[in-house]
GUKE-926431 format. One line per 2 residues: number of its first residue (from 1); their letters; for each residue x, y, z of N, C-alpha, C, O, CB. Coordinates in steps of 0.001 Angstrom, whole numbers, plus 500000, padded with zeros to 6 digits. Glycine has a CB too. Example, Ala and Ser with C-alpha at 12.3 -4.5 7.8 and 13.67 -1.06 7.14 Angstrom:
2
1) as) 513190,494310,507800,512300,495500,507800,513200,496700,507800,514236,496681,508465,511308,495527,509046 ~ 512850,497750,507080,513670,498940,507140,512900,500030,507870,513409,501138,508039,514084,499402,505725
END
This chain:
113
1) xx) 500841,498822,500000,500000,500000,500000,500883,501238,500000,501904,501428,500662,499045,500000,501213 ~ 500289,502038,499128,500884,503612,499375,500028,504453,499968,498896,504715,499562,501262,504380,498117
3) xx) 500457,504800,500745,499597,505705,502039,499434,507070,501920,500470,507639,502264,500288,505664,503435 ~ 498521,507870,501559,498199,509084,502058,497319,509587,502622,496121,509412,502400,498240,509653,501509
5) xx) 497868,510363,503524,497175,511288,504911,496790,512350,504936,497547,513320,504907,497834,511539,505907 ~ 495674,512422,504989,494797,513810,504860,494276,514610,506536,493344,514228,507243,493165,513271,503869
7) xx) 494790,515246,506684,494446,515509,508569,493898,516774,508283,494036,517387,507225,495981,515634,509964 ~ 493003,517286,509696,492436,518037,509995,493288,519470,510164,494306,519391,510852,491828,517484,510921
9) xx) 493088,520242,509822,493887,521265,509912,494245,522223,511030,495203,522862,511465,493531,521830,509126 ~ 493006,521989,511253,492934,522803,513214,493382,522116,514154,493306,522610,515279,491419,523085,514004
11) xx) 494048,520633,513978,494511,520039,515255,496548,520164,514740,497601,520014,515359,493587,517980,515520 ~ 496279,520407,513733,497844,519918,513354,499063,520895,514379,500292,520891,514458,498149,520316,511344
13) xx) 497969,521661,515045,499199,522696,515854,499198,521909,516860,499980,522540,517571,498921,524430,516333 ~ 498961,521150,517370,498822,520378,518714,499349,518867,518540,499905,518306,519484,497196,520358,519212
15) xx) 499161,518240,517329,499231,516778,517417,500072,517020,516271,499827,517953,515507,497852,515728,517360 ~ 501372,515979,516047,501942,515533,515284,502042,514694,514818,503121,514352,514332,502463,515624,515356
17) xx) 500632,513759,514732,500948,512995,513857,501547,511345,514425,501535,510332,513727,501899,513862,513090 ~ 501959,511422,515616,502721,510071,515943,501829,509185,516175,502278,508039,516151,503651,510056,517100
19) xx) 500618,509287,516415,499681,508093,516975,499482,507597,515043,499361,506411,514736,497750,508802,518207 ~ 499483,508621,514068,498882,507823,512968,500121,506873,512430,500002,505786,511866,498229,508866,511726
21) xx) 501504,507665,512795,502837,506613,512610,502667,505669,513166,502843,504599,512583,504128,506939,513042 ~ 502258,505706,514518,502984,504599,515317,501577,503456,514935,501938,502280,514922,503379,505081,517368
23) xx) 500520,503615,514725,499136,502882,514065,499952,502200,512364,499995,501052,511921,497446,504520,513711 ~ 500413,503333,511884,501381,502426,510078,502292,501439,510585,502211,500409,509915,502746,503690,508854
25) xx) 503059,501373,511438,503967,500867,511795,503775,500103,512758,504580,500279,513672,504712,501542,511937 ~ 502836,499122,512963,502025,498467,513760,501067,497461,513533,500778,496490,514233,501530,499190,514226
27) xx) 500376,498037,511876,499439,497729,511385,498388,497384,512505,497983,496244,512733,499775,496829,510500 ~ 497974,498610,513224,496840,498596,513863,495934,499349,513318,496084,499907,512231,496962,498877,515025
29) xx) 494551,499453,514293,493590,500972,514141,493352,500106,512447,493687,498929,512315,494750,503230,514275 ~ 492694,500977,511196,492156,500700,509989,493357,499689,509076,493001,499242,507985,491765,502220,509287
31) xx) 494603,499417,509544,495161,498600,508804,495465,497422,509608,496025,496498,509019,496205,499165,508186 ~ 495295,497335,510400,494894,495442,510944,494753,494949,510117,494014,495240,509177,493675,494871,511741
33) xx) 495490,493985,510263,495559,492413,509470,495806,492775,507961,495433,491860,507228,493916,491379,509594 ~ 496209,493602,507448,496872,493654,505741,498189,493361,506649,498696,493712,507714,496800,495503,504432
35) xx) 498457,492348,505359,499465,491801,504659,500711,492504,504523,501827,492329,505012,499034,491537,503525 ~ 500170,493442,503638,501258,493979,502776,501683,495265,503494,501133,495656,504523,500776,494259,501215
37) xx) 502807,495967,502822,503874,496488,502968,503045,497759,503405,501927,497677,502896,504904,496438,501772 ~ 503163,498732,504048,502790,500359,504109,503997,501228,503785,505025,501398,504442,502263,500841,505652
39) xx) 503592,501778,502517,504529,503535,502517,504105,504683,502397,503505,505222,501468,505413,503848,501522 ~ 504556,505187,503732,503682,506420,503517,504345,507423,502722,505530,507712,502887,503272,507066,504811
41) xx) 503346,508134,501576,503788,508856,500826,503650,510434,501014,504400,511191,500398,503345,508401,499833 ~ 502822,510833,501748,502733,512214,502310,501400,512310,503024,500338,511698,502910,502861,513346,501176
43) xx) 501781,513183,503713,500964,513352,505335,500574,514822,504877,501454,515329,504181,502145,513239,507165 ~ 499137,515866,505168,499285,516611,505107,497925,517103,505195,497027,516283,505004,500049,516728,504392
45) xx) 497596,518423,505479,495913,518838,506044,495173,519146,504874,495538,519197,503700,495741,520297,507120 ~ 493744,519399,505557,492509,519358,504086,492461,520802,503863,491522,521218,503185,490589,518673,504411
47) xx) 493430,521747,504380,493646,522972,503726,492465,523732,504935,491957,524796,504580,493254,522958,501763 ~ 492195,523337,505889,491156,524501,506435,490033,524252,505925,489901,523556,504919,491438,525962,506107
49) xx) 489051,524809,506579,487424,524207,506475,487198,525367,505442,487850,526400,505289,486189,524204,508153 ~ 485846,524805,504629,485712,523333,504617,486521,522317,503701,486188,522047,502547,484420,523125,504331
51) xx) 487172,522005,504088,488321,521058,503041,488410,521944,501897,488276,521585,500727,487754,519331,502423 ~ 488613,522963,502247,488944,523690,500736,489948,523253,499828,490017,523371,498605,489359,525049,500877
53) xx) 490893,522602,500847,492107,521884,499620,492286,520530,499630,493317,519893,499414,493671,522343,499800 ~ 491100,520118,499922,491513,518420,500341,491352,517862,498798,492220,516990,498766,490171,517425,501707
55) xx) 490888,517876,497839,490587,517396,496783,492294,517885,496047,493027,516966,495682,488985,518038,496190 ~ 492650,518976,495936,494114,518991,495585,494946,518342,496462,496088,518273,496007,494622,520267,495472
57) xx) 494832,517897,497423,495899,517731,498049,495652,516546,498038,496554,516205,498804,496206,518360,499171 ~ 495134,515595,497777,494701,514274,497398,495141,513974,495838,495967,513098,495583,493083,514175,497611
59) xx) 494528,514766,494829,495235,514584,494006,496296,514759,493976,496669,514430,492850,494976,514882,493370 ~ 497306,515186,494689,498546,515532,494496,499525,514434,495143,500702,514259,494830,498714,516901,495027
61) xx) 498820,513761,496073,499008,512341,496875,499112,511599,495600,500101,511068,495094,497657,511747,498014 ~ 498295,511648,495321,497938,510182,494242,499025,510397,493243,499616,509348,492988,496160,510124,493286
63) xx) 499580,511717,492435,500025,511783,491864,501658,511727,492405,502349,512228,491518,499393,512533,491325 ~ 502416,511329,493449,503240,511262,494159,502893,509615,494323,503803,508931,494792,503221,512336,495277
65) xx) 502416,509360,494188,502573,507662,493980,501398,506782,494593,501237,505609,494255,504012,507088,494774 ~ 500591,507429,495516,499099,506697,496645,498587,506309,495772,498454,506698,494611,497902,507587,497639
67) xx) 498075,505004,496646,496995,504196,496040,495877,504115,496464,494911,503647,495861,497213,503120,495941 ~ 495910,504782,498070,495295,504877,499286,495320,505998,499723,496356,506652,499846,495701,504151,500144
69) xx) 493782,506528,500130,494079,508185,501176,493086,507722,501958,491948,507327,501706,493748,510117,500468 ~ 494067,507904,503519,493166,508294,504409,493085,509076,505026,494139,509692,505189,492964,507811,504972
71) xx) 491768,509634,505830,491240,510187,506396,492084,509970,507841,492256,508860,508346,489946,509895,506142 ~ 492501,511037,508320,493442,510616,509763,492220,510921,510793,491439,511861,510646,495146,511804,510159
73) xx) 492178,510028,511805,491229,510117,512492,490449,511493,513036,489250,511583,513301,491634,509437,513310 ~ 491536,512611,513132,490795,513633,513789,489513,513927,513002,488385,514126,513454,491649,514885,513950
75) xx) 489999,513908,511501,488963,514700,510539,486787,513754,510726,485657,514194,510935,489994,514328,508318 ~ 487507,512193,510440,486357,511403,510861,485902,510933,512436,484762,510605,512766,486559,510265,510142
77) xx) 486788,510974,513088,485956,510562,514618,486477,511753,515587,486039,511846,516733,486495,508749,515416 ~ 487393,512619,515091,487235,513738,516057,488846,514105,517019,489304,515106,517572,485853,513179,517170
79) xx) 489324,512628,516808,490092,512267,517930,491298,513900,517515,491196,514479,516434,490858,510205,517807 ~ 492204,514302,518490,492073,514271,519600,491242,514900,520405,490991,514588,521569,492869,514388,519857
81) xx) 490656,516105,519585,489732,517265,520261,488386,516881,520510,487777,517715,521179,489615,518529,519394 ~ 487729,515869,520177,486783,515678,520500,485478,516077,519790,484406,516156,520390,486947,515992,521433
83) xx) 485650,516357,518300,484652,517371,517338,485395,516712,516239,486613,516687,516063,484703,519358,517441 ~ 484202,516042,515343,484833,515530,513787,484396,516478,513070,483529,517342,513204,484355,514066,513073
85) xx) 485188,516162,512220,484960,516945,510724,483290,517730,510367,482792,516802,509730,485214,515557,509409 ~ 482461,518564,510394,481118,518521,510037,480915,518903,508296,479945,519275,507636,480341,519611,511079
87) xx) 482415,518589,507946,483023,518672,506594,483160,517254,505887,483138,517102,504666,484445,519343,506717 ~ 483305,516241,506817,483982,515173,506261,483145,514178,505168,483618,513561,504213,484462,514401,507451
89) xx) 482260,514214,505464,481254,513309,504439,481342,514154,502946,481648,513352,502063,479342,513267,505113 ~ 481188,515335,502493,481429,515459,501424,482601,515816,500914,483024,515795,499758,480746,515995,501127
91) xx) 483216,516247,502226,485162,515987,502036,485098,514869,501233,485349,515000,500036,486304,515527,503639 ~ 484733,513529,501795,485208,512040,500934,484756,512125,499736,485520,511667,498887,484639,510589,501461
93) xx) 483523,512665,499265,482202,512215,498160,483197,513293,497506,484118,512560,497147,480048,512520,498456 ~ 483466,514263,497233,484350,515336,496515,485131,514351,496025,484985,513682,495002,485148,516552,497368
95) xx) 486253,514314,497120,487896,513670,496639,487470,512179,495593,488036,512129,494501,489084,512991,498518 ~ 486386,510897,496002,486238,510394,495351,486026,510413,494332,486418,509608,493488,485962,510105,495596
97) xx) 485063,511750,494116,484613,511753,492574,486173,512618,491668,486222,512767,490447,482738,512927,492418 ~ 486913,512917,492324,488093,513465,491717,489042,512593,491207,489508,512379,490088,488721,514232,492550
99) xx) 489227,512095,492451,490816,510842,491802,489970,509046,491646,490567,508043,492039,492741,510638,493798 ~ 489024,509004,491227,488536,507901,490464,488418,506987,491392,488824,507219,492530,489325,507452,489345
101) xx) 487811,505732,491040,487581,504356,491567,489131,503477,492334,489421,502896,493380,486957,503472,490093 ~ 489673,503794,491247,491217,502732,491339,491772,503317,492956,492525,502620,493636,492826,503239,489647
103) xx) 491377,504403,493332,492374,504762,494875,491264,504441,495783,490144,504943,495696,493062,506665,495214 ~ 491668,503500,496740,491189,503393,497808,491024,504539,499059,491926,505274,499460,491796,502466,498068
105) xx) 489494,504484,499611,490218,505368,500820,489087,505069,502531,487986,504638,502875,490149,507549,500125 ~ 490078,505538,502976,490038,504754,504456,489595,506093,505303,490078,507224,505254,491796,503947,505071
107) xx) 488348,505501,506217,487220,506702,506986,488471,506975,508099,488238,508168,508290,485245,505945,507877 ~ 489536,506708,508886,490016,506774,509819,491467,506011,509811,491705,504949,509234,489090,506434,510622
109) xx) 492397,506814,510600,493574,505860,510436,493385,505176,512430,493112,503982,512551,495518,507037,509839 ~ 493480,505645,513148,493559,504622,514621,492301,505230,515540,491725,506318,515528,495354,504834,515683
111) xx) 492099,503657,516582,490736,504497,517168,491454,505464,518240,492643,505745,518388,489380,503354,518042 ~ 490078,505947,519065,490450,507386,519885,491326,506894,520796,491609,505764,521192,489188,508247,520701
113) x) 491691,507989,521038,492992,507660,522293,494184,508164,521803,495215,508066,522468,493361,505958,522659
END
């Protein structure tokens, strides 16, 4: 898998990111039990509400090599602040209809905590 990370933009001053590393490198949280290899290819926010740049910045994943974008947990379950995305459902329905069928993508990378 080639991994890309789409995070919430308002938490990124506070959280860095290590719970979604240490979840790749673990294969816990949404990648339990695959098999195969994880590389993450770039980590990076949906541009500020409402995802104003998540659809570029997804395409721009994909075009950097992803096969896969996910959603880092803050944006879909909230974690760490406690408030999800009220963006995120057509955050996904956007980006899908942008970078096609062939890229997979994942509601959450690890649960809360």
């Amino acid at each position: 898998m080639k991994l890309g990370i789409i995070r919430c933009m308002q938490t990124e001053d506070f959280c860095p990111g290590t719970r979604d590393f240490h979840t790749i490198r673990h294969k816990s949280g949404v990648f339990e039990g695959l098999d195969e290899d994880i590389t993450l290819v770039g980590f990076c926010n949906c541009g500020g509400c409402p995802g104003k740049k998540a659809v570029l910045r997804a395409k721009k994943l994909v075009e950097r090599g992803a096969d896969t974008i996910a959603f880092a947990s803050c944006i879909q379950l909230g974690t760490p602040i406690g408030y999800a995305c009220p963006f995120a459902k057509k955050m996904k329905e956007t980006i899908a209809a942008n970078i096609g069928p062939d890229i997979r993508l994942l509601d959450y990378t690890h649960e809360r905590g």
